[in-house]
FITORVO-100832 format. One record per residue: residue in one letter; x, y, z of N, C-alpha, C, O in turn. Coordinates in steps of 0.1 Angstrom, whole numbers, padded with zeros to 4 digits, always signed. Example, Ala and Ser with C-alpha at 12.3 -4.5 7.8 and 13.67 -1.06 7.14 Angstrom:
<recs>
a+0132-0057+0078+0123-0045+0078+0132-0033+0078+0142-0033+0085s+0128-0022+0071+0137-0011+0071+0129+0000+0079+0134+0011+0080
</recs>
This chain:
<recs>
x-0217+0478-0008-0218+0464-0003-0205+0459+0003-0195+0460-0004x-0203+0454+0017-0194+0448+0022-0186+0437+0017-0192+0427+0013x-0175+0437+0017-0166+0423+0012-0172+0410+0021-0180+0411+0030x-0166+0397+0015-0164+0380+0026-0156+0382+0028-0151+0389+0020x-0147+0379+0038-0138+0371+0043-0133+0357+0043-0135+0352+0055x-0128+0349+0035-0128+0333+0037-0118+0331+0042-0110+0340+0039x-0112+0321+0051-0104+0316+0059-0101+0305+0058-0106+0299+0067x-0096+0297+0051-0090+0286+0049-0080+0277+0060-0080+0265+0064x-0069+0290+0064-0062+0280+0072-0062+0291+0083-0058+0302+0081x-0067+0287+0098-0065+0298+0106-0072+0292+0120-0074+0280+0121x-0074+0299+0129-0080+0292+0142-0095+0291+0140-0101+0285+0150x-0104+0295+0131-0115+0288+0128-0117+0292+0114-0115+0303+0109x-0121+0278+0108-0121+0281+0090-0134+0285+0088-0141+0280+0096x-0142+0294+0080-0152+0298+0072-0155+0313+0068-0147+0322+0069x-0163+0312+0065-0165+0327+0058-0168+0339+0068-0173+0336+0079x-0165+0352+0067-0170+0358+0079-0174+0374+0069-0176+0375+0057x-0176+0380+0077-0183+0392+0067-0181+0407+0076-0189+0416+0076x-0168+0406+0083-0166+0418+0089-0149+0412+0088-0146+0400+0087x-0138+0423+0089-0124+0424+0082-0124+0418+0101-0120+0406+0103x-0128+0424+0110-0124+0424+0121-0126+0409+0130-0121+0406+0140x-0137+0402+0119-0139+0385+0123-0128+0379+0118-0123+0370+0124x-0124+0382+0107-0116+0375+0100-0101+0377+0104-0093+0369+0101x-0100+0386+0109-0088+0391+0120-0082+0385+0129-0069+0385+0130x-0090+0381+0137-0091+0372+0148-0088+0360+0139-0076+0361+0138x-0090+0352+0134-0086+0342+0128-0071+0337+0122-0065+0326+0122x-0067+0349+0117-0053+0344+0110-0045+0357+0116-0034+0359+0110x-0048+0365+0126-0037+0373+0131-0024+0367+0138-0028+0360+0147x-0014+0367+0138-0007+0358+0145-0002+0343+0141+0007+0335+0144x-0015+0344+0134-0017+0325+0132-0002+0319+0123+0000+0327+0114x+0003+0313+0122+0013+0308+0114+0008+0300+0103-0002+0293+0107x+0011+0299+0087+0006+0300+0078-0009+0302+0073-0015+0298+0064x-0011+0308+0080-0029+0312+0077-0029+0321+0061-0023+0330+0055x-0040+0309+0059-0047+0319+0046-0060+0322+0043-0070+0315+0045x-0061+0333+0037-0071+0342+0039-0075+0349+0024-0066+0350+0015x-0085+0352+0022-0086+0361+0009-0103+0367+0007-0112+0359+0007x-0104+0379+0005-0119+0388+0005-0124+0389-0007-0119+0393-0018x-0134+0386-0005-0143+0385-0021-0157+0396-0020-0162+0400-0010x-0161+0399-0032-0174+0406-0031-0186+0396-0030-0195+0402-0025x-0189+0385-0033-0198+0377-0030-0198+0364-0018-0186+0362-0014x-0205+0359-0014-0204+0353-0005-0202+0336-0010-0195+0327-0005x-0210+0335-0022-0205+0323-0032-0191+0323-0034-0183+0314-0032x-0189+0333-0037-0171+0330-0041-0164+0327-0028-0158+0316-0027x-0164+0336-0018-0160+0330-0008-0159+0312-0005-0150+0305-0001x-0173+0309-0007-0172+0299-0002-0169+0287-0013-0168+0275-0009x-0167+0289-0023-0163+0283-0038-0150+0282-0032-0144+0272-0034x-0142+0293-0022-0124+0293-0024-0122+0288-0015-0110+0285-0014x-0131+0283-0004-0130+0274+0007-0133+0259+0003-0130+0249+0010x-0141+0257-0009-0140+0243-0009-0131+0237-0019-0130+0225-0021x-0122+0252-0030-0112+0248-0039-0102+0245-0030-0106+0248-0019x-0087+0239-0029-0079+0227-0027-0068+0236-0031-0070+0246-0038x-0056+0232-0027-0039+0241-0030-0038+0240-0048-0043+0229-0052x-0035+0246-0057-0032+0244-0067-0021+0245-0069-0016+0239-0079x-0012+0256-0061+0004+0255-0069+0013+0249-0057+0011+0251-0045x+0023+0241-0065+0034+0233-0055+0043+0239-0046+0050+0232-0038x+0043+0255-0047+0048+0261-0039+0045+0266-0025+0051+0274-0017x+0033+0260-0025+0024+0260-0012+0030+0250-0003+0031+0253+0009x+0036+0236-0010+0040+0226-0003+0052+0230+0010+0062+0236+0006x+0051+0228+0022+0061+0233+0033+0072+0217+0033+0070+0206+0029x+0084+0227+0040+0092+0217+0043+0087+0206+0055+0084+0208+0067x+0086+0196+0049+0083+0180+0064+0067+0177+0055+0062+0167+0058x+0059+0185+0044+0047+0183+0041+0049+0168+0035+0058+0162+0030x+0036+0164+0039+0034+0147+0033+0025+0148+0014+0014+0152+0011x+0038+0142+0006+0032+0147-0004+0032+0135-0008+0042+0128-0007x+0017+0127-0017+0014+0114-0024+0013+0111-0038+0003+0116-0043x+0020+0106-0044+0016+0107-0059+0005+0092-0063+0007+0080-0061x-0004+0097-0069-0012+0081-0070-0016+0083-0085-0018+0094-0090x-0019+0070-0092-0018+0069-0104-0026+0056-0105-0024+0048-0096x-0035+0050-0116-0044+0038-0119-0041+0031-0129-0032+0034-0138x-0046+0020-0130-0038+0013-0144-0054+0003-0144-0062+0001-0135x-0055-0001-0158-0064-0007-0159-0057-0016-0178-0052-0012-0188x-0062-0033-0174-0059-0043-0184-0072-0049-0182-0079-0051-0172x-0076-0050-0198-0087-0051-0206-0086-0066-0207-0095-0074-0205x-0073-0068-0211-0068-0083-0214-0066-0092-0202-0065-0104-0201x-0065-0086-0195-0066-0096-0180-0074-0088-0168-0072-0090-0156x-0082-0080-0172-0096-0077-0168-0091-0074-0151-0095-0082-0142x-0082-0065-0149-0076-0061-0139-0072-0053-0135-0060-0051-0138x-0078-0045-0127-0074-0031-0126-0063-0027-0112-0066-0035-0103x-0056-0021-0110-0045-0016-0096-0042+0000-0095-0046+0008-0103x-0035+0003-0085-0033+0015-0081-0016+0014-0080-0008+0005-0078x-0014+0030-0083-0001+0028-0069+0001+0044-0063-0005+0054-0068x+0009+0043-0052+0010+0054-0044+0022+0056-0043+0028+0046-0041x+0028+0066-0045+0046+0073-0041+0040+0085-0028+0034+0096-0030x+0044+0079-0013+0047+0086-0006+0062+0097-0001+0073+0091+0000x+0061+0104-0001+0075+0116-0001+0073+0127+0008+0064+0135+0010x+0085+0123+0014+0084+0136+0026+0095+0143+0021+0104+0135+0020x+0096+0154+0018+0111+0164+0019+0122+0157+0007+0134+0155+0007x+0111+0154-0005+0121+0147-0018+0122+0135-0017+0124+0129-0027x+0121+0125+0001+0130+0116-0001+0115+0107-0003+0105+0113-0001x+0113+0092-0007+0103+0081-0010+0100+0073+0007+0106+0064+0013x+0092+0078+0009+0091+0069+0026+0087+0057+0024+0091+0048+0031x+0075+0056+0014+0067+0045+0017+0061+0045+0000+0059+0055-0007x+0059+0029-0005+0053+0027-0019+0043+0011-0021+0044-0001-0019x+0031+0020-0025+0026+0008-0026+0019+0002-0039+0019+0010-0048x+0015-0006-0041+0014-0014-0056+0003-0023-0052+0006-0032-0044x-0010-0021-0055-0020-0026-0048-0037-0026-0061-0042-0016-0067x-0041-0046-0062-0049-0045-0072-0063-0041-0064-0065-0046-0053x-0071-0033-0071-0087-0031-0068-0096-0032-0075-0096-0029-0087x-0107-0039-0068-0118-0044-0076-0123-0035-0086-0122-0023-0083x-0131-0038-0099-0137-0036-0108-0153-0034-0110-0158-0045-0107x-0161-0026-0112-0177-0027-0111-0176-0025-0127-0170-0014-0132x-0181-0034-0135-0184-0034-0147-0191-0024-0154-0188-0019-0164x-0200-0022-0147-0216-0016-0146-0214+0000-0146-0222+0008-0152x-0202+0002-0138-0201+0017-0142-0187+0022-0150-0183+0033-0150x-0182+0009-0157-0175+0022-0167-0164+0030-0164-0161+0041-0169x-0159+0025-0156-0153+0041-0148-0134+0032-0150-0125+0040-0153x-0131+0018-0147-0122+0008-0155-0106+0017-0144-0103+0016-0132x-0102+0022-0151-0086+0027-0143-0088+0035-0135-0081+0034-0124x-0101+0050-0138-0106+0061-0126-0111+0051-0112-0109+0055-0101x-0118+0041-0114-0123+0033-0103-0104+0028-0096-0103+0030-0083x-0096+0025-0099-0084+0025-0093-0079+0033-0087-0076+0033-0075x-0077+0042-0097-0070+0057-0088-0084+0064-0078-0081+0075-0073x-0095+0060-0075-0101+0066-0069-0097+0055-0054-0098+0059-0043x-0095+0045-0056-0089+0032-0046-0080+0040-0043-0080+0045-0032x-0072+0043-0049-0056+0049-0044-0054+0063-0031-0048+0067-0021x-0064+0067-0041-0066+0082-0028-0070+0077-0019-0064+0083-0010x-0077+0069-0014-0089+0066-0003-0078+0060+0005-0076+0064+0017x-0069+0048-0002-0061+0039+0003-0044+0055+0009-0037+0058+0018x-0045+0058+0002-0033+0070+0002-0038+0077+0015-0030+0078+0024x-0052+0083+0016-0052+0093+0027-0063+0087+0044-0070+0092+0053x-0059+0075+0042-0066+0068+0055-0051+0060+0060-0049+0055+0070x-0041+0062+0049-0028+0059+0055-0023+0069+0063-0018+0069+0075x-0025+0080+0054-0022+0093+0067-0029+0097+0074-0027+0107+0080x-0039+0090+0075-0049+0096+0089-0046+0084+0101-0045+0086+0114x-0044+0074+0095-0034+0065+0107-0020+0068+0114-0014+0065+0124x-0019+0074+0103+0000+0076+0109+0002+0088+0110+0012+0095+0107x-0015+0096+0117-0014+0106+0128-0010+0121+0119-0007+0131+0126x-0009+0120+0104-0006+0133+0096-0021+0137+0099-0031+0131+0102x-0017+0155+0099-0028+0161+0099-0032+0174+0086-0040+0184+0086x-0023+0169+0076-0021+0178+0059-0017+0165+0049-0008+0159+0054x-0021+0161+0041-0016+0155+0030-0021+0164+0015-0031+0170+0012x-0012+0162+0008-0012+0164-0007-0009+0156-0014+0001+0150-0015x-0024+0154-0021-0023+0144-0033-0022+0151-0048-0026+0161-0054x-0012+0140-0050-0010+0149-0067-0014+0138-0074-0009+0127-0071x-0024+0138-0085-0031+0131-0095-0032+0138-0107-0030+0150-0109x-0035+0129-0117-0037+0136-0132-0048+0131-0135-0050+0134-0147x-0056+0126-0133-0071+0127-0133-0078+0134-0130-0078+0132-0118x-0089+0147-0134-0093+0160-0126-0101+0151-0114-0101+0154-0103x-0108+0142-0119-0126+0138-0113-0121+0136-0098-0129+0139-0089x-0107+0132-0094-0107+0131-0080-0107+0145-0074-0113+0145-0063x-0105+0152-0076-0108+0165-0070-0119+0170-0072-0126+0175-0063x-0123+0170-0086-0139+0180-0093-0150+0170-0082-0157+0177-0075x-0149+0157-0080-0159+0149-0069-0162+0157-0059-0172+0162-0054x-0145+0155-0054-0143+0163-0036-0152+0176-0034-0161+0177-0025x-0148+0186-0043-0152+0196-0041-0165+0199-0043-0170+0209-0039x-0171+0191-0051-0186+0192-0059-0188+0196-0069-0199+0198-0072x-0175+0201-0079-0177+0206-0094-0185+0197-0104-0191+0198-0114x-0180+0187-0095-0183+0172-0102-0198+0170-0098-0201+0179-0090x-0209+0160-0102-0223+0153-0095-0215+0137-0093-0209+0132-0103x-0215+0133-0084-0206+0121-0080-0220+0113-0081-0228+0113-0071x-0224+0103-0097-0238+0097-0096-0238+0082-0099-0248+0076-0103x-0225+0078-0097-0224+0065-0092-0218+0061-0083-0211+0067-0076x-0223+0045-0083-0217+0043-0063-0205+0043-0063-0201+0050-0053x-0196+0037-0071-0179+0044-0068-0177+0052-0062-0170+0051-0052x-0185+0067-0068-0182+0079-0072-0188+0086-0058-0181+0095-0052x-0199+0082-0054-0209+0086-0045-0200+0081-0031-0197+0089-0022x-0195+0063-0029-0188+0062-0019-0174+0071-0017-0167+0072-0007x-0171+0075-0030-0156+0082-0024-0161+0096-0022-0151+0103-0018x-0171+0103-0024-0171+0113-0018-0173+0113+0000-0167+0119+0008x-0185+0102+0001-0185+0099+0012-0176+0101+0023-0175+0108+0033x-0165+0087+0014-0154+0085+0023-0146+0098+0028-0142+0100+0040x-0144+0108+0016-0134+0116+0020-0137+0122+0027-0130+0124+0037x-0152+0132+0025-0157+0140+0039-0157+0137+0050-0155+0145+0058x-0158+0122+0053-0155+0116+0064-0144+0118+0064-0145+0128+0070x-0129+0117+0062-0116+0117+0063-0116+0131+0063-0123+0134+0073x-0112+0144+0056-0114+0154+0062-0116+0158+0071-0111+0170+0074x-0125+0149+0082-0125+0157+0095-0116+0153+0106-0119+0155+0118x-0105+0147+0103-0096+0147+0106-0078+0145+0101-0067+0143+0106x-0083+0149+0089-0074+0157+0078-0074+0167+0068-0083+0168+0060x-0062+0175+0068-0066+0185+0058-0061+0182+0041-0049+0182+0037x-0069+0180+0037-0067+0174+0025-0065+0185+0009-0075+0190+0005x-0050+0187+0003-0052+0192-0006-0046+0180-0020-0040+0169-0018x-0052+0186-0036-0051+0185-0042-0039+0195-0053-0040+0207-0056x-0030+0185-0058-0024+0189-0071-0024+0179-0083-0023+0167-0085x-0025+0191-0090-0030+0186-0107-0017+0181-0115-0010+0191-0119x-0011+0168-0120+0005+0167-0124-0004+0161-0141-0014+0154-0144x+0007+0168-0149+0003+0165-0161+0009+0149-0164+0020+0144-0161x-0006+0141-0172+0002+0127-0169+0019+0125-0179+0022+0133-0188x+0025+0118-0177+0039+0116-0181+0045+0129-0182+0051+0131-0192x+0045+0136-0175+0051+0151-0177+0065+0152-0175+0072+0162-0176x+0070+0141-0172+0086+0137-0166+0089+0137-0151+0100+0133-0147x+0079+0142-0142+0077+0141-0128+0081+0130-0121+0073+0121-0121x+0095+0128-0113+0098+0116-0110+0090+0105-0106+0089+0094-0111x+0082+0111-0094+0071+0106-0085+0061+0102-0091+0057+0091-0090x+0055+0111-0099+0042+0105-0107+0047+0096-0115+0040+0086-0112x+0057+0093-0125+0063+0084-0129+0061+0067-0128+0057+0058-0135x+0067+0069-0113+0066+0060-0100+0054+0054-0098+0052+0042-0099x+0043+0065-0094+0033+0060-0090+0030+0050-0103+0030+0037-0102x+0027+0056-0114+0022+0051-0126+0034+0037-0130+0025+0029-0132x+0041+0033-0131+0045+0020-0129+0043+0009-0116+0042-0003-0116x+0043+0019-0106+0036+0008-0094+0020+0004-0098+0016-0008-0096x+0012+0014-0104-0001+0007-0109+0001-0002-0117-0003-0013-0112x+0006-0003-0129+0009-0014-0141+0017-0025-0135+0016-0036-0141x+0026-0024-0121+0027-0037-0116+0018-0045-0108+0017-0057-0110x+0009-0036-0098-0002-0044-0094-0010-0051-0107-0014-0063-0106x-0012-0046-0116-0018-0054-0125-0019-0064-0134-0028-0070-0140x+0000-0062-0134+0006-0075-0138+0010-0084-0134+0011-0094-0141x+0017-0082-0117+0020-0092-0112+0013-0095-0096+0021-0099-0088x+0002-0095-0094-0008-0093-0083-0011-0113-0084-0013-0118-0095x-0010-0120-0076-0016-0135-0076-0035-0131-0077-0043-0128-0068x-0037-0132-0087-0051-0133-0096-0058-0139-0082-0065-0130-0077x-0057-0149-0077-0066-0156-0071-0070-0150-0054-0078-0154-0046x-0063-0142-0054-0066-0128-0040-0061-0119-0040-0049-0115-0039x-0077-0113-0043-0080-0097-0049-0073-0087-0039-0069-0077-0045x-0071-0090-0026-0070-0084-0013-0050-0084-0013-0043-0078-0005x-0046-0090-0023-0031-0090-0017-0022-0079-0022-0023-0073-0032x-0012-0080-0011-0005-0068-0012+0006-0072-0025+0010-0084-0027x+0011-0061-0031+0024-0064-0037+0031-0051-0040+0027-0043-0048x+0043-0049-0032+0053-0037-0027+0064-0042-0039+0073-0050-0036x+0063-0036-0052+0072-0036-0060+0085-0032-0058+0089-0021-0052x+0095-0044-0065+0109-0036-0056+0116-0031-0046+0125-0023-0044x+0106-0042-0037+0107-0039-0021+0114-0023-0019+0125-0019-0015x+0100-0016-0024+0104-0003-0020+0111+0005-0008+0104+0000+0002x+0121+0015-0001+0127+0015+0014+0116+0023+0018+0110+0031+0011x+0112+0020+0032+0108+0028+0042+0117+0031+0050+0123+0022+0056x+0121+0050+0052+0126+0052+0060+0121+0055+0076+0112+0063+0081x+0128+0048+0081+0124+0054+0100+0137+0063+0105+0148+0061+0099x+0134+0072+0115+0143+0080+0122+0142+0074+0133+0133+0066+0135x+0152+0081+0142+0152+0073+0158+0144+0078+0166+0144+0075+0177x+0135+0089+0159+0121+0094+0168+0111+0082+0163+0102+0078+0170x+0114+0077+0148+0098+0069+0151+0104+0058+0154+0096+0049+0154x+0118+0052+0158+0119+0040+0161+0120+0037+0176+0119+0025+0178x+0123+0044+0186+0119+0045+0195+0104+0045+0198+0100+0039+0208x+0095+0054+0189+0081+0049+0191+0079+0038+0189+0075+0031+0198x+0080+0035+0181+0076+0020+0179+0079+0006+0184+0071-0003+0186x+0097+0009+0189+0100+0001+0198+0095+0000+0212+0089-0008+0218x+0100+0014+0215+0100+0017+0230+0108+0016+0239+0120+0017+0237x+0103+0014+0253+0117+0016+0260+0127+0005+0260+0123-0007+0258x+0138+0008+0262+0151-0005+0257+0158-0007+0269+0167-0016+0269x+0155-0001+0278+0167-0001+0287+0164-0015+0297+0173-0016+0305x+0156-0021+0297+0159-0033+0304+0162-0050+0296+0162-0061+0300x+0163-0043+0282+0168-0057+0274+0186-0060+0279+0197-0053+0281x+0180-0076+0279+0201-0084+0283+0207-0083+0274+0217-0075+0273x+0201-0092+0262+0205-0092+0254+0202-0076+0239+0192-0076+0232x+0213-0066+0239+0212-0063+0228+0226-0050+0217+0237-0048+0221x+0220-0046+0207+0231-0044+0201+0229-0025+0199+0219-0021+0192x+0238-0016+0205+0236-0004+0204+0245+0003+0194+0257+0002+0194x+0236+0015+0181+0244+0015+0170+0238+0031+0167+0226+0034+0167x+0247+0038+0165+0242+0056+0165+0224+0056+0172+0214+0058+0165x+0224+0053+0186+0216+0058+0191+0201+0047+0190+0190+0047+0196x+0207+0036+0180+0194+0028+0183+0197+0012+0188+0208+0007+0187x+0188+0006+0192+0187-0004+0200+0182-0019+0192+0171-0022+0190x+0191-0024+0191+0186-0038+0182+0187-0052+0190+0196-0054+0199x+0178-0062+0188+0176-0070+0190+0163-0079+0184+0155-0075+0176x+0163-0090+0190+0151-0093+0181+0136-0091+0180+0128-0092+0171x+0134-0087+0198+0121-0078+0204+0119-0066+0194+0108-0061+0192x+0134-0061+0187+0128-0048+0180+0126-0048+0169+0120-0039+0162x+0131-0059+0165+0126-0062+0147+0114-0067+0150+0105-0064+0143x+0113-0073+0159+0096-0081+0159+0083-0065+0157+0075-0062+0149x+0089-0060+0169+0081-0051+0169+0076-0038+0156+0065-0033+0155x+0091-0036+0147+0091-0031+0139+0082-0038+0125+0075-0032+0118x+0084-0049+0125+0072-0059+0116+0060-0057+0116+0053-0053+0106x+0054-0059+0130+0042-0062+0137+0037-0044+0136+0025-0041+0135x+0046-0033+0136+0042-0021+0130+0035-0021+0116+0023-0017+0114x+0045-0026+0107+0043-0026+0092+0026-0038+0090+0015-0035+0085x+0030-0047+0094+0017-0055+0092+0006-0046+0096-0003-0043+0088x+0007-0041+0110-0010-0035+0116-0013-0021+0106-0023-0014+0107x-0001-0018+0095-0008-0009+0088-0013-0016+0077-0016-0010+0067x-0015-0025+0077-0019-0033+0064-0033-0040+0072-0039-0050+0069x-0036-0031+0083-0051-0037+0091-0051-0057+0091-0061-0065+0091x-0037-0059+0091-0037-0073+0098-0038-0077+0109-0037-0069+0118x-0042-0093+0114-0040-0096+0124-0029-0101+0126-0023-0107+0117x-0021-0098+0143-0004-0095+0147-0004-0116+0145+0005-0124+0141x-0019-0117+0150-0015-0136+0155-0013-0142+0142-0008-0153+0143x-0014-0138+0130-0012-0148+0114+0001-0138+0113+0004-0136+0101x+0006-0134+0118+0025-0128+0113+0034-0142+0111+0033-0153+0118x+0042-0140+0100+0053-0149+0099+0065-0136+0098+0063-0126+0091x+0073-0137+0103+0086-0128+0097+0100-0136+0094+0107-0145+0099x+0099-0129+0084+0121-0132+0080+0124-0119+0075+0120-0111+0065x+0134-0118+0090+0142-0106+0089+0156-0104+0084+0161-0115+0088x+0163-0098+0079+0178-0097+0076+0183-0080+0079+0180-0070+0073x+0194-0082+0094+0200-0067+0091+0210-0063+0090+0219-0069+0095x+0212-0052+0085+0228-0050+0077+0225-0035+0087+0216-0028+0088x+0240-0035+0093+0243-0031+0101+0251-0020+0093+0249-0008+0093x+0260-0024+0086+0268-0017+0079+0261-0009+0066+0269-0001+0062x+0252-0009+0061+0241-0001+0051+0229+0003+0060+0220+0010+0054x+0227+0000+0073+0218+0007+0078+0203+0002+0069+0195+0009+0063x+0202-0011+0071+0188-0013+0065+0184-0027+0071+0191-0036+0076x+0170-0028+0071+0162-0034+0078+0155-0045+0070+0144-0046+0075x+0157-0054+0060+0150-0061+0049+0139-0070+0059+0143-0075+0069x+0129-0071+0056+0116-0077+0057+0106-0089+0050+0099-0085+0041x+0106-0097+0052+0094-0103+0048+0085-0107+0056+0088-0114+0066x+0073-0103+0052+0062-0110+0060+0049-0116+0055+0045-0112+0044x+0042-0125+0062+0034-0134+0050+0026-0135+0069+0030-0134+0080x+0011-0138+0061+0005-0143+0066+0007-0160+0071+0017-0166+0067x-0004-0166+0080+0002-0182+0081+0000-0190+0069+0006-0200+0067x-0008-0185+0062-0012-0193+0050-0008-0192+0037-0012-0198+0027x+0004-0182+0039+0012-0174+0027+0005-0171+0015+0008-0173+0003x-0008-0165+0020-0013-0158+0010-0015-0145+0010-0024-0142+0003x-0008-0133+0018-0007-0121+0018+0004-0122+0024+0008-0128+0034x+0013-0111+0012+0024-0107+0017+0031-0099+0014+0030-0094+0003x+0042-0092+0022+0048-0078+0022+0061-0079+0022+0066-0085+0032x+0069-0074+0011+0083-0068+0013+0085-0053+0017+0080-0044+0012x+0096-0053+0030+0100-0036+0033+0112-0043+0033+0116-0053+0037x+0118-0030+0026+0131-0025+0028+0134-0015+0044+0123-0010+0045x+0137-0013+0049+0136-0002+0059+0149+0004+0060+0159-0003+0061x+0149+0017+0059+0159+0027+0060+0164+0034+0072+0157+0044+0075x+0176+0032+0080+0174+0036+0094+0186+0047+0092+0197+0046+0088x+0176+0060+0097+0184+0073+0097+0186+0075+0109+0179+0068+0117x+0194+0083+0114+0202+0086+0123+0194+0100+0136+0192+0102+0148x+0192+0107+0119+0182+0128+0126+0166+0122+0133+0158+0130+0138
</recs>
């Protein structure tokens, strides 16, 4: 009996059943992976299992840590997310999510908010790999189908993610909870603050604990800004361009990831030129949604 071939990362992913199909696929290919099985189930079992060891993770990989929190006593549940590129914290968020009584599911209904909320942020900001690391199995056993996903929570986040998938590659790591993992850590205190300090009276609002930094480089701030060379007024500092057109613009970034509208922006900006940081506030007109950034401006 002939071997499978499964192809996971290569110029076309699936199972193939000749060495010489599978050839064509990851020959050449830069990190392609591949691995041959005697059954055609297993093959395809190893195509819908997910990265398990952290040594898979590449240098520039977008790695998320997300974590759930759920209060009994104030009947409120939150998420949080630790974004990390290359060690450093890019982005953090602290965010409460609704509750369905009915199914029981209490802090896993958060952290299943968190992933969704975690990898539709990187399908916006154009990543095409994220790794999430969770200590809850069910978010992965769902994904892959180990799990029967037979409520609607459970049923819409599979949904969702197959949908996201096809335009990201989505792996899973397993972090033991409190294992001393900085990041996981993180996440898991950003949950317990959405929970505790979230304004009760809108479910929908943001709260960025400790005005966490986001870093930008002068590749994404040039994106975001754009071209500078016909401003009168402005101020040039290792390579970037300041003025108030570029804080506006840098805001009005941060808000549209929060799927706001640019016309209810309020901003108060403060920048320190000498620490290289960007402090932020921004509120809707009605000052009932609102965001602190830190912003971190690198130089590479």
């Amino acid at each position: 009996m002939g071997k499978f071939y499964a192809v996971k990362v290569g110029r076309k992913i699936g199972v193939f059943s000749t060495w010489s199909e599978c050839e064509k696929q990851v020959k050449g290919f830069s990190g392609a992976s591949y691995k041959s099985f005697l059954t055609k189930e297993e093959a395809e079992k190893f195509l819908k299992s997910n990265v398990s060891s952290k040594e898979a993770v590449k240098s520039g990989d977008l790695l998320i840590y997300v974590d759930g929190s759920y209060s009994k006593a104030k009947d409120k549940a939150g998420f949080g997310c630790v974004f990390v590129k290359d060690d450093e914290v890019i982005h953090k968020v602290s965010k409460q999510s609704p509750i369905d009584k009915n199914e029981d599911l209490w802090n896993v209904s958060a952290e299943i908010a968190g992933v969704l909320h975690a990898v539709e942020w990187s399908v916006n900001n154009d990543y095409r790999k994220v790794n999430i690391f969770y200590d809850y199995e069910g978010l992965e056993k769902w994904y892959i189908g180990d799990w029967k996903a037979n409520k609607r929570t459970t049923k819409e986040y599979v949904e969702k993610m197959n949908n996201f998938k096809k335009h990201i590659n989505i792996n899973f790591f397993k972090v033991k909870a409190h294992s001393g993992d900085i990041f996981n850590e993180q996440a898991d205190q950003l949950a317990k603050s959405a929970v505790e300090k979230i304004d009760e009276t809108h479910d929908t609002s943001h709260y960025n604990a400790d005005s966490p930094e986001q870093i930008i480089t002068l590749k994404d701030f040039n994106k975001i800004v754009g071209n500078t060379n016909k401003e009168k007024i402005k101020i040039e500092l290792n390579g970037f361009v300041w003025n108030d057109n570029a804080v506006i613009k840098i805001a009005k970034h941060f808000w549209k990831e929060e799927n706001r509208k640019v016309g209810d922006l309020n901003i108060k900006a403060f920048l320190n030129l000498n620490n290289s940081l960007l402090e932020l506030e921004l509120s809707d007109k009605n000052n009932e949604y609102k965001i602190d950034k830190v912003v971190k401006i690198k130089g590479e």
